[in-house]
C-alpha positions in Angstrom: 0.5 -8.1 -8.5 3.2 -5.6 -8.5 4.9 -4.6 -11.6 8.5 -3.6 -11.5 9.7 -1.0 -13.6 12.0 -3.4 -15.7 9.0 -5.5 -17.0 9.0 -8.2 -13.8 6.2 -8.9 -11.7 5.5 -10.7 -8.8 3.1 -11.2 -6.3 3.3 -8.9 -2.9 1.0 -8.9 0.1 1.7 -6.0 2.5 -0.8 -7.0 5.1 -2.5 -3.6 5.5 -4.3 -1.2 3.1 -2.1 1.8 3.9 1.1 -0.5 3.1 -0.5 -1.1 -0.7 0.0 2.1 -1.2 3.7 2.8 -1.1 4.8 0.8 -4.0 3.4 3.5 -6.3 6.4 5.4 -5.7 8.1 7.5 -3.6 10.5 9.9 -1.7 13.9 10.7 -2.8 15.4 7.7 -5.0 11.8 5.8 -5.0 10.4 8.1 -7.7 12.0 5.8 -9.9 8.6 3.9 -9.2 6.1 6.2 -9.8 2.8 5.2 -11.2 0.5 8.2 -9.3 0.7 10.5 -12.5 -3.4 11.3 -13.3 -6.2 10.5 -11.6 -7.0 7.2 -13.4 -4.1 6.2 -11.9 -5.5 6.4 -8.6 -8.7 4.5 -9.5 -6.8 2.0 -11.1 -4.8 1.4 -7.6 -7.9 1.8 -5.6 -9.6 -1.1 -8.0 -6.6 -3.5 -7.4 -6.2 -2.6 -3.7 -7.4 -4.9 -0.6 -10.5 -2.3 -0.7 -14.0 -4.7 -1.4 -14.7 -5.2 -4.8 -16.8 -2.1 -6.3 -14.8 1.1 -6.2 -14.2 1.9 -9.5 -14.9 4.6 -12.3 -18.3 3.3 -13.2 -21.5 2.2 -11.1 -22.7 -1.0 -9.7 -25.7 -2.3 -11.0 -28.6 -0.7 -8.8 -26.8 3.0 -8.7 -28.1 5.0 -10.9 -26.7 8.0 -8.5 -22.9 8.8 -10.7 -19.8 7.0 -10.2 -18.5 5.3 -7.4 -15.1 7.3 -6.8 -14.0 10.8 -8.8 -10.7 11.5 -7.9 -8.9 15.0 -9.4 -5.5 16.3 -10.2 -5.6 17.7 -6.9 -5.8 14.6 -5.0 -3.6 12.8 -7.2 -0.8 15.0 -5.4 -2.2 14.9 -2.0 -2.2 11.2 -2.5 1.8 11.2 -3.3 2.0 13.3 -0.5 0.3 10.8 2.1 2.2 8.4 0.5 5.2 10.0 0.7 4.7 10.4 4.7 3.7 6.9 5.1 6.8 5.7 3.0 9.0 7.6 6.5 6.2 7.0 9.3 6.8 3.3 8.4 10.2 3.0 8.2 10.7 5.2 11.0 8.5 2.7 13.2 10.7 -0.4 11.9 13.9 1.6 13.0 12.8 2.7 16.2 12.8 6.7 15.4 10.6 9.1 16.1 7.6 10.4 13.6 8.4 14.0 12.2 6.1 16.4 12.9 5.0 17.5 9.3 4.5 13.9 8.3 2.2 13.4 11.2 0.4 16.2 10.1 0.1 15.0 6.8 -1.3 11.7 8.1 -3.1 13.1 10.4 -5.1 15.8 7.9 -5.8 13.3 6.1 -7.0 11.1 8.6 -9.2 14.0 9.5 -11.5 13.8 6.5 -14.7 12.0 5.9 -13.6 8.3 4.6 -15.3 6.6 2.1 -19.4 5.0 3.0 -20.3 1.9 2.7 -23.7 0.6 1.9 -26.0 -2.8 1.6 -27.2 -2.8 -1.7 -30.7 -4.9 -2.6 -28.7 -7.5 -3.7 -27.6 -7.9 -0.3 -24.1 -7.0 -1.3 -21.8 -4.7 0.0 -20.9 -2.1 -2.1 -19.4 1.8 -2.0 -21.9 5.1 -1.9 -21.8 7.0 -5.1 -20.0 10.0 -4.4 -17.0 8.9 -3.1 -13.5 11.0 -3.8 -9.7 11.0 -3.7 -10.1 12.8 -0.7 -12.4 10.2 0.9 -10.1 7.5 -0.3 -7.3 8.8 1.3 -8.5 9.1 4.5 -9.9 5.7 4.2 -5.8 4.4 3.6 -5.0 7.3 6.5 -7.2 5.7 8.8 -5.8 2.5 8.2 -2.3 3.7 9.0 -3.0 5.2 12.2 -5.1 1.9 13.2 -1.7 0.0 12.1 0.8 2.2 13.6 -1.2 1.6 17.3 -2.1 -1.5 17.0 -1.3 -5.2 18.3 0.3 -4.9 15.0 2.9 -2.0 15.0 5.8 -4.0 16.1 5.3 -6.3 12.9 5.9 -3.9 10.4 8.9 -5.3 8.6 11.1 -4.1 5.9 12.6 -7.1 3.3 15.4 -8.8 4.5 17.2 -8.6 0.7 19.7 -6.5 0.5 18.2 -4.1 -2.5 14.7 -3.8 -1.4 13.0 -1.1 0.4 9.6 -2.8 0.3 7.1 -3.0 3.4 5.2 -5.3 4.6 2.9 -6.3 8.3 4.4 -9.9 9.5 0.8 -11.4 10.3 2.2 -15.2 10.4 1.8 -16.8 13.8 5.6 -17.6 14.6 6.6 -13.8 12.7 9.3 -14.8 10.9 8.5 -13.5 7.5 11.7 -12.0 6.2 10.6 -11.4 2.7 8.2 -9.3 0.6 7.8 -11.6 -1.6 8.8 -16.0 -1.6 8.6 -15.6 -5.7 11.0 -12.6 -6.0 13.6 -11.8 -3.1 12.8 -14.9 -1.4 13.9 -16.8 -4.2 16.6 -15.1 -5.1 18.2 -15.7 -1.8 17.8 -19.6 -1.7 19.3 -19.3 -5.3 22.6 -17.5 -3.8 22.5 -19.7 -1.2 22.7 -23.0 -3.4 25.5 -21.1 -5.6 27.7 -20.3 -2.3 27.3 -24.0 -1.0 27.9 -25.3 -4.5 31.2 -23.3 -4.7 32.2 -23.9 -1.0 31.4 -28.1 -1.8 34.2 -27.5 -5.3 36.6 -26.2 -2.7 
């Protein structure tokens, strides 16, 4: 679920991990959205993300080895950064222009770092190594963006068709015609101006 700013929420499915992360906020006019402002923050989005259940402040049942994910103040920034990156990598490959080279090397650093572990617990569940950081986190959703960006995939990326919205999303339906972030929000609010305009072009 996605909560707007102005109380709202709806329901959004980006497609890919690395597209979750970019309704947090933003570059230039998208700060207006930000939610990255302490580390709990982070956890909190790394709870609700696509991510397997378990990655969370506290430990599964059979730990006993510390918390799942610590994140600090210092990847709370590098995560606004990445994101940040992402926000123009992504729009950048919907519009046909070429990366810049710092945000590549944003990506790309981040990339570069050990991702989060996975592990079978004795439950036979799957669950995330103790020990896990912002850091590791971020190269998990950093991974995940250069795995979409060369993909079968890349040419999907899609930005919504309304108007007023910036958001991002992977077109995964077979025929790819998905034109909106969201049926329940700018989806709906086109078929509503759409009934108005043939209402008033039927009074003519």
């Amino acid at each position: 679920m996605l909560r707007h700013p102005d109380g709202s929420s709806f329901r959004f499915d980006p497609g890919a991990l690395c597209l979750e992360l970019l309704p947090t906020g933003g570059p230039g006019r998208l700060s207006y959205f930000e939610v990255l402002h302490e580390p709990a923050d982070l956890v909190r989005w790394a709870e609700e993300s696509r991510l397997p259940d378990g990655l969370g402040p506290s430990d599964g049942p059979d730990s006993g080895q510390g918390p799942a994910l610590v994140v600090s103040a210092a990847e709370v920034a590098d995560a606004r950064a990445l994101r940040d990156a992402l926000w123009r990598l992504a729009e950048g490959q919907v519009h046909g222009t070429p990366p810049g080279p710092d945000d590549l090397a944003v990506l790309n650093d981040a990339a570069a770092r050990p991702p989060l572990a996975a592990r079978l617990t004795a439950g036979g569940d799957r669950a995330w190594a103790p020990g896990g950081t912002g850091t590791g986190l971020l190269a998990t959703v950093a991974r995940d963006a250069v795995d979409l960006f060369t993909g079968a995939y890349a040419h999907r990326i899609r930005t919504c068709g309304a108007h007023d919205c910036r958001l991002l999303f992977v077109d995964t339906s077979r025929p790819g015609r998905r034109r909106w972030c969201s049926m329940e929000r700018c989806g709906n609010r086109h078929k509503v101006r759409a009934h108005r305009a043939r209402l008033a072009a039927d009074g003519d």
